[in-house]
Structure formats: C-alpha cells, structure tokens
N, C-alpha and C positions, 0 to 999 in steps of 0.2 A: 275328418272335418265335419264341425256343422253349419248349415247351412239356412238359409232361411229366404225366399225372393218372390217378391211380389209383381206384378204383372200389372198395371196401370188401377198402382193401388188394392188390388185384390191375391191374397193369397194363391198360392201354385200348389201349395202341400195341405193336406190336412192337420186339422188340431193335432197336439202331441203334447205328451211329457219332455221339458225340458229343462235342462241342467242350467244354475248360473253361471255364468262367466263372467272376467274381469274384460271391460271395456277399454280397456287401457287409454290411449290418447282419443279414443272418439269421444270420452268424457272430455275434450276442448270444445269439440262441436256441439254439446250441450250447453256448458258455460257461455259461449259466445252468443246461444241462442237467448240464454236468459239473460247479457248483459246487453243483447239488442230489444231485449223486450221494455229495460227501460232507458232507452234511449227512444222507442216507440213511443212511452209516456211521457218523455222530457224531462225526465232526470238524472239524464247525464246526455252531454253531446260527441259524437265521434270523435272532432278533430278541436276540440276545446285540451290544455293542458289538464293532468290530472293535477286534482291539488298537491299542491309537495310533492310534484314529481315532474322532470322535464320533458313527457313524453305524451301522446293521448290514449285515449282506449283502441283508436283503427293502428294505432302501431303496435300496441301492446298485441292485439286480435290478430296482426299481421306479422308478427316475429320480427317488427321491426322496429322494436324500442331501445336498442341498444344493449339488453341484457345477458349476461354470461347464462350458460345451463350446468347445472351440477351434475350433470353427465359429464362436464372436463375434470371432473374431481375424483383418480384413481384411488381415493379410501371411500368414499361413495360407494365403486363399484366392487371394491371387497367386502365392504361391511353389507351389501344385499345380499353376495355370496355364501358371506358368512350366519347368513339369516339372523342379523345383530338389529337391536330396535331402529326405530327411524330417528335422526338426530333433531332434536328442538328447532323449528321452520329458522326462528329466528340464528342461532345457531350454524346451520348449514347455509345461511346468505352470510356469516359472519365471515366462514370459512372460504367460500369464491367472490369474497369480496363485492360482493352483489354492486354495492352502491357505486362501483365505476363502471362509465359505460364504456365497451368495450368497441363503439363508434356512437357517431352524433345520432340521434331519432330520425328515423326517417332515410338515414343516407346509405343503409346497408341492410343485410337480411340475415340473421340469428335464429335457428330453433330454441325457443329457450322457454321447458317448462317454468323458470322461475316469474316468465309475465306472465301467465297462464293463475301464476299462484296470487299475482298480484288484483289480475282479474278478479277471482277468486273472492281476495277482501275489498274490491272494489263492490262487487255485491252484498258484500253481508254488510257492508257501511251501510248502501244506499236505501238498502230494504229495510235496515235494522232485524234483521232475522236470519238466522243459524243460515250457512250455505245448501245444507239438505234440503229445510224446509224452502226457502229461496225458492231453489230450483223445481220441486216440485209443484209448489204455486203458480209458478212462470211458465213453467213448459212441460212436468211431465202427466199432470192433472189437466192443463187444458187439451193436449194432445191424445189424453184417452190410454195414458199409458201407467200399467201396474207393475209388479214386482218386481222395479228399480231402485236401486237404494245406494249411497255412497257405504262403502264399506271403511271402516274405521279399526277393525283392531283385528287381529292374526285370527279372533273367533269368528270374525266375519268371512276369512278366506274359506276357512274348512269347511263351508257348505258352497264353495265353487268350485268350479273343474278349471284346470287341471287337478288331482290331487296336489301335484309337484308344490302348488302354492299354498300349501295348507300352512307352513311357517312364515309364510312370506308376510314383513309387517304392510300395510298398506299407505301406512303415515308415508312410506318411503314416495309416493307422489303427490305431493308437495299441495298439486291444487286440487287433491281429491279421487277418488277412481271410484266412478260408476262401477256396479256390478247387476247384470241382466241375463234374461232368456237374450239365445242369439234374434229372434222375431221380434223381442220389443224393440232392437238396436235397430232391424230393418223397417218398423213402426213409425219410430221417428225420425227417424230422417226424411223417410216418405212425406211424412204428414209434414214437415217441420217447411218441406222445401215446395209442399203441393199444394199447402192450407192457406188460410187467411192470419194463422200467429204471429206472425210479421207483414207490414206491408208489403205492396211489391219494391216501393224502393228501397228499403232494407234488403231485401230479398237478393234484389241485383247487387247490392255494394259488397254483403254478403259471400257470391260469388263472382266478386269481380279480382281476379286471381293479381298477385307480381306471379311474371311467369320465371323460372330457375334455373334455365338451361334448357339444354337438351335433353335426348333420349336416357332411358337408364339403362344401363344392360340389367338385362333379363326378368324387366320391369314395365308393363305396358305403357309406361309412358312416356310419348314422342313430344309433351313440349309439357313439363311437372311445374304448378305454379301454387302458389298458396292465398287464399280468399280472409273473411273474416272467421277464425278457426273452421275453415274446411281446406283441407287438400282440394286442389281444383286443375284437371290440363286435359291435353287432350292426347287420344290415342288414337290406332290403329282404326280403319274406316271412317274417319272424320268425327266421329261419336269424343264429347266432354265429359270427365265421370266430374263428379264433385259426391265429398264424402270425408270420412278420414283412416287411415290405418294405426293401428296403435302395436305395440310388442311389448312383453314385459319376460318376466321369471318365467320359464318356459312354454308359451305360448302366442300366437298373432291373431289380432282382430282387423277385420278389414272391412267397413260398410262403406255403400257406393247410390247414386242413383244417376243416371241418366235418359236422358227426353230424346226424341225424335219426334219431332213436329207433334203433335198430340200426342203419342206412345210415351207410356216412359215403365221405367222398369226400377226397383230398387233390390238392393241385396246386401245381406252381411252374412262373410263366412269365419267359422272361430277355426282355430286347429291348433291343438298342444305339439309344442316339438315342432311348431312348424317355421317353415321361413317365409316372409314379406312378401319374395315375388311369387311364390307357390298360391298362397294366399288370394294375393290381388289377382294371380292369372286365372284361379277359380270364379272371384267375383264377374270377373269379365265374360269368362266363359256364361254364368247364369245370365246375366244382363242381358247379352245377347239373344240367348233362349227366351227372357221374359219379353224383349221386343220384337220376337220371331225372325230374329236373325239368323242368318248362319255366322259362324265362326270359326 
C-alpha cells in the first residue's frame, strides 16, 4: 500500500518519489469542490432546478437525482474487462436509458456516476472552459496543488501504477478520473476541508451527510452517510471521517480527514489488488496515529 497522512496539516513522512495513481471516485470530491466554488460566486444555486433538467445540483452532489449508473449495464462491465474503448458519453446514456428517472429527485438515494457526468457539463457550460482547465483554476491552483491531471487516453494510464491499468481506457469514467501522487490526494482534501476555498457555509452543507443505514461488515462504518460528493458517517470512537473512497480496474483509493476539537488528521491510502475495507481500515488506522490516538 501507499500511504500518505498529515498530522494537523503537516506531513508525517518525508519528501519522496512517488508514482501516479488513478483517483478513482475521489475525483467526485473534486468536481463537487469546483461546482461549489461557483455557487460561491453565484453562478449557479444549490436547490434552484437545473436548466432542462428536473433535478438541482445538492441532488445531483447528493446521489439523489433520480439517475440510473452504468454499472447496472452487464456489457459495460465486459467490455472494461475486455479492455474494449469507452463507448461515446452520449451513447452509453442511450443505452441505460439515462433520461427516466428511476424515482422522483429528492425522494430516494442512487450512486450514480452518470450525475457526477452531468455535474461534469454543468461546469464546462458555466465556466465556458475545458473541465481540466475548469478544475485546476477552481481548486487545484488555488489549493497549491501540482502534478494532477485528468487522464484521457490509455497513454495516460501507462505512466500510472498499477501497471494492470496500462490498457485501461479512462473515457470509461464518464465524469473524468483524476490521476495523482497519493500526497496531493491527502493535500486536498486537507486544505479543501481546512482552508478558506469555500465558505464555511458551504463547507457545512458540503458535509452535511443523508445518513444510509447502518454498520457495514467489515467496514468502519457504524452510521455511512453521503454529503456534497464526500462520503461522510461516523465510526468506531465517536470520530466522523468525511472523504471519499474510490476502486477501479485493479486497484482502491481511499482519502479521509477527520478533526477532534482542534486536532485533526488527513490521509489517503492507494493499494493495487486491494479491497475497500482493507483500505479504509488502513486510513483509519493512520488517522488515528496522526491524532495521537490509539486504535
């Protein structure tokens, strides 16, 4: 595994050489960050309808827009297998029927990369500029952060770890997939949740979770809820992570931060071949080390 965890804001390890990795779903928690950036400015509002669309941007943020995920779509998940191109955006919403909702906005809870995608063009409308560029003007320039980039084409995997992913096209995520050092993953979310880039009322709505049940087995989480693209709930010792975990073509990203009254600690762990709860039970483990816990 790699690892990376900061200690209220301040590194725990020394400088290092490190390998890119695909960010898999924490690249939502970016998105989110830059479609609240202008909602900051007031060019777009939370709970206003999106044009031509029955839904707003806090449901779309919140998985709760009523839309299908092209993870229900069994040639989907042959043709990644098959390491076959990604199919035309417009195309694979043809194919899951995208445009019915599969409940009313707002009245139920959906994972569904395909709002995520819609987010997505909700920014490159708003800004008039490429979602890359977008993003780095919004959040990873003012946050202070380098050699992040969306990867676009199979030549972009082959200089990321796992190898496994060197075929792997990247179109095949729909709304984009960050690729980073595991440190800038824990960079930002630090700074993102610590700094002044968002207000605080942002900030709070941000993590203000639907909580999703219960405990998971073999998953530190005793009440899993989901915020404006961050995972958010709470665990074991009374401690709240907020963060997101992501998995893809063989590999799991998992970045996390959590506060104790002034303390607070941030982490992200990558690991090829690995699994979700292995993952998250690392983050947890470091977390608590960076708040001088035991665990």
């Amino acid at each position: 595994m790699l690892s990376s965890l900061l200690s209220n804001g301040q590194p725990t390890t020394p400088d290092r050489l490190e390998p890119v990795v695909p960010w898999w779903s924490f690249s939502k928690t970016v998105l989110a960050a830059t479609a609240l950036t202008l909602v900051r400015d007031g060019r777009v509002r939370l709970d206003e309808l999106i044009p031509g669309q029955p839904f707003t941007l806090r449901q779309l943020l919140r998985h709760e827009a009523g839309l299908a995920d092209y993870g229900e779509l069994a040639a989907y998940h042959a043709a990644v297998e098959n390491d076959e191109p990604a199919w035309p955006a417009d195309d694979m919403l043809k194919r899951l029927d995208a445009a019915r909702l599969r409940y009313s906005p707002g009245a139920g809870w959906g994972y569904s990369n395909v709002g995520y995608l819609f987010v997505a063009r909700l920014i490159e409308r708003l800004t008039e500029r490429p979602l890359d560029q977008a993003v780095a003007e919004r959040v990873l320039s003012p946050l202070g952060l380098a050699n992040v980039r969306f990867a676009r084409t199979r030549a972009d995997m082959q200089s990321a770890q796992p190898a496994g992913t060197a075929n792997y096209d990247p179109a095949w995520v729909y709304h984009g997939l960050l690729i980073g050092p595991v440190s800038q993953a824990a960079w930002l979310l630090d700074r993102l949740l610590g700094t002044d880039l968002l207000p605080v009322t942002l900030l709070e709505q941000m993590q203000t979770a639907r909580i999703l049940g219960g405990p998971l087995p073999g998953r530190p989480w005793l009440a899993p809820g989901y915020g404006l693209g961050v995972m958010q709930g709470a665990i074991v010792g009374g401690y709240t992570l907020c963060g997101h975990t992501g998995s893809g073509p063989g590999s799991v990203i998992a970045v996390y931060r959590v506060c104790d009254g002034d303390a607070s600690a941030c982490c992200a762990v990558f690991a090829a071949h690995g699994r979700q709860e292995a993952v998250e039970a690392r983050v947890v483990e470091q977390l608590m080390q960076g708040l001088g816990r035991a665990h």
